[in-house]
C-alpha positions, 0 to 999 in steps of 0.5 A: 178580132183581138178584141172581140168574143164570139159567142157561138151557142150551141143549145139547140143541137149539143144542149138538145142531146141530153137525154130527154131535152129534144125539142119540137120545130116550133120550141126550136124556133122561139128560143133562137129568138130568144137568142137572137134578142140576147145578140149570141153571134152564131147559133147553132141550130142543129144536125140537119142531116140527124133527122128530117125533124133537125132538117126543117128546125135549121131551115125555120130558123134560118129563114127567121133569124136576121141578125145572128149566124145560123149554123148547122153541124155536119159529119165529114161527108158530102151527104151530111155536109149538102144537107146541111147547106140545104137547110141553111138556104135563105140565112142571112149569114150560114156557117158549115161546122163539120167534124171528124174525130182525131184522137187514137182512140176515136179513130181506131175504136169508133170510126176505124179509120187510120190517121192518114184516111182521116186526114184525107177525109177531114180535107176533102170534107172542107174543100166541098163545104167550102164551095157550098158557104163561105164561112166552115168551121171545122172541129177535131171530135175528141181534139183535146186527147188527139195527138199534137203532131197528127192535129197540127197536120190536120189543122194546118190542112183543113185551113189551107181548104178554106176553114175559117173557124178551128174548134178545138172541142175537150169532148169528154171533158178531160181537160184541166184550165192551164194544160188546156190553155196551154194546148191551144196556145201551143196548136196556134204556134206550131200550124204555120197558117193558124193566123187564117182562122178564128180559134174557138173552144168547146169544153164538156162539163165532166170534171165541172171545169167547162167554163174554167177550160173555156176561159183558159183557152181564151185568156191563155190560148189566144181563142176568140170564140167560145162555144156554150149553152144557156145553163150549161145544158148538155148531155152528161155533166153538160157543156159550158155555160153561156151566162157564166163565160158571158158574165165572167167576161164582163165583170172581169174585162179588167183581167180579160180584156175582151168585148161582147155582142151579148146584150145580158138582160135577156139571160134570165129569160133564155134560162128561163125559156129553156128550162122550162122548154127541155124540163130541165129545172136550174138549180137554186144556186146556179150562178147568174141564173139561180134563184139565189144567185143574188139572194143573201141570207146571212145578217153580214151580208144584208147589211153589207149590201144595204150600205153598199151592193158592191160589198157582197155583189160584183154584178147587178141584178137587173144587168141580167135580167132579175126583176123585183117586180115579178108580178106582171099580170092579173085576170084585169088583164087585157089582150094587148098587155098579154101580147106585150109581155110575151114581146117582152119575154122574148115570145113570138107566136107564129100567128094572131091565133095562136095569141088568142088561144094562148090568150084564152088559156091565161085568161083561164089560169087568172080564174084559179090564180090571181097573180100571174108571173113571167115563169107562168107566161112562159109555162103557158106558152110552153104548154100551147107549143106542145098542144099546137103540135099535132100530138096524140095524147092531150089531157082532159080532166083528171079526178080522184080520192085520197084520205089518211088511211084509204088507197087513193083512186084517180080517174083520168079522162083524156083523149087518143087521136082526138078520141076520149079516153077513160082511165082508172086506177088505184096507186100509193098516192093521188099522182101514183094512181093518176098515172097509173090511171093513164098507162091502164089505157096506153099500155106503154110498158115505158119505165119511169127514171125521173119525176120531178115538180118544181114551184114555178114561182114562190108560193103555194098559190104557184104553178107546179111544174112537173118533168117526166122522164120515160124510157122504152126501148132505147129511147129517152124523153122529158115530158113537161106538165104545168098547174095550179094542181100538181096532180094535173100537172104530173098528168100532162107530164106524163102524157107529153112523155107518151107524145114524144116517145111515140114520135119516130124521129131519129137521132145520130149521135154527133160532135161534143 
């Protein structure tokens, strides 16, 4: 394995518990493809024993997915740990990940447990996950602030139980590059049986040093697994960021020496997928998946760049998935060349009715718009998946009155359980009183803490993305809405957040 990387993404189950970012079984279900076509070695699917929601996403997608690992987390107990062997049933290959914290703070504050009752549960929680799968991984919740001597007594422990993997998470994002790495380092060198295990990383964003961390804990540490997400998405400052450690691997195999399974041209579709899945828009500069990433505006660097690429890029575009012609599809567009491009892009619908009304609908936005992009494809097929899902609230039409010096109005037509609705109301603009219009109705009482549009594409005949964010009792969601009209779009947005609200599932905070 010395030469080797594993890529274990983790998008799915911590990505999914930033708030607002829970995903349906089906959303779950197309981005594992998407992963699955990136070749990522282990997905982590979810917390099957979180939710009966989380249950039936890792059983789908272990059923679905051939050639990538699927794994599901679980707490150190027997309950949490059958549960999870229960929804891996029919993987092709399954990991067990359970976890216990081990820093002083966690095991006094949080699971009041002493160190000894600790250790004893971390054993035990192996010994039975290892009867169950062959491949567990074990991770330390909170291991980077646990104490060396206890995390080496437990290590050492859990690996002579069967764990294959040791996971060493930074779960509060605590760490800086060189300690970090030197931690890891120093944790193989004192547990006596360490070279029976993978050794992998799994670094929090706080302090913006998670890709530095994870690095550091390969190069320095000696890990040969790091654990990410596609855009670093996670709760709080997020996790570490698949496509950056993946590209930092490969441009600089002259430093790292490491090779990858990652076929890197699918990672701007993943970004894509997901952000447009969660609502959570990438930043313009993001690395890799930016939409400046690769755009160069000053007078130097163009030139530099006409002459040379290598001047001012140390990667490629293409490499990962940039296209210079984005434009793909237009109202000629036939049946099959819509199904081949959802191929393309990573999109697999479960059924041919499901590509006919995910047909019919493009067809209908190439009516408003005569240039259709990948990110409108996506958005669409995103839209359909939240349709598809047996939702309460679906929009209907929307129309309303604004002018310079008149209070704008908007009346909302939309339906409640299959039955048609009508809202009206008043508001400070077009979007204010369509809203406004729609609450008039639900009465929700949920509080707005995010609104956000995004242009789906690069100009004003784009798509409009718009993300809703509700919060009502605890709970917090994003709702997602797509048009032409960005007015249209904020209703969809809001209604998908009312969807999502109403739903029951529950959630058990897990493992960072």
């Amino acid at each position: 394995m010395a030469d080797k990387l594993i890529i274990f993404d983790t998008t799915l189950r911590d990505g999914e518990q930033s708030p607002g970012a829970s995903m349906t079984k089906d959303e779950k279900l197309r981005i594992a493809r998407q992963l699955e076509r990136l070749k990522v070695d282990v997905i982590e699917a979810g917390f099957a024993a979180s939710s009966n929601g989380d249950f039936e996403a890792v059983q789908a997608i272990a059923q679905a997915i051939r050639e990538s690992t699927i794994c599901s987390l679980s707490r150190a107990n027997d309950r949490d740990i059958s549960r999870a062997a229960e929804a891996l049933k029919g993987a092709q290959r399954a990991r067990i990940h359970t976890f216990i914290a081990t820093s002083p703070l966690h095991m006094e504050k949080k699971l009041r447990m002493t160190p000894e009752q600790v250790f004893e549960q971390a054993k035990l929680s192996v010994r039975f996950a290892r009867n169950l799968c062959d491949d567990i991984e074990f991770s330390p919740e909170d291991g980077y602030r646990s104490e060396m001597d206890f995390l080496c007594k437990v290590i050492e422990a859990v690996i002579a139980e069967g764990a294959t993997t040791i996971n060493v998470p930074d779960t509060v994002g605590y760490a800086v590059p060189e300690l970090y790495g030197q931690f890891i380092k120093t944790l193989r060198e004192r547990v006596p049986n360490s070279d029976k295990a993978i050794w992998s990383v799994h670094c929090h964003n706080d302090l913006g040093m998670a890709v530095a961390n994870s690095l550091a804990g390969v190069k320095l540490g000696g890990a040969r697994q790091v654990e990410c997400t596609i855009n670093g998405l996670g709760e709080r400052a997020g996790n570490c960021s698949l496509e950056e450690i993946v590209m930092a691997v490969k441009t600089r195999r002259d430093y790292f020496g490491l090779d990858l399974n990652i076929d890197t041209k699918h990672i701007v579709a993943a970004s894509r997928m997901v952000s447009q899945t969660t609502g959570f828009v990438v930043q313009p500069n993001k690395a890799v998946v930016g939409a400046n990433a690769f755009a160069h505006a000053s007078g130097i660097h163009q030139d530099g760049v006409l002459k040379a690429r290598d001047t001012y890029e140390i990667m490629r575009a293409e490499d990962v998935g940039w296209s210079a012609n984005k434009i793909v599809l237009g109202k000629l567009s036939g049946r099959n060349a819509f199904k081949q491009r959802l191929q393309d892009l990573g999109v697999a619908l479960e059924s041919e009715a499901d590509v006919n009304t995910a047909f019919a609908r493009f067809k209908e936005l190439a009516d408003r718009k005569s240039d259709i992009f990948d990110e409108d494809i996506l958005a669409l097929v995103s839209q359909e998946s939240v349709a598809n899902d047996n939702e309460n609230f679906a929009f209907v039409s929307l129309s309303q009155h604004s002018e310079t010096g008149e209070r704008p109005h908007a009346s909302v037509v939309f339906t409640v359980a299959g039955k048609e609705v009508h809202g009206e109301s008043d508001g400070n603009g077009p979007v204010d009183a369509s809203l406004k219009a729609i609450e008039s109705h639900v009465r929700s009482g949920a509080e707005m803490v995010l609104y956000s549009v995004n242009a789906i594409s690069g100009s004003t005949e784009s798509q409009g993305e718009v993300t809703v964010r509700l919060q009502n009792s605890g709970r917090v969601v994003n709702g997602v809405g797509s048009d032409p009209d960005i007015v249209v779009a904020s209703a969809k947005a809001y209604l998908s957040a009312l969807n999502k609200l109403q739903s029951k599932a529950d959630r058990v905070a897990a493992q960072g």
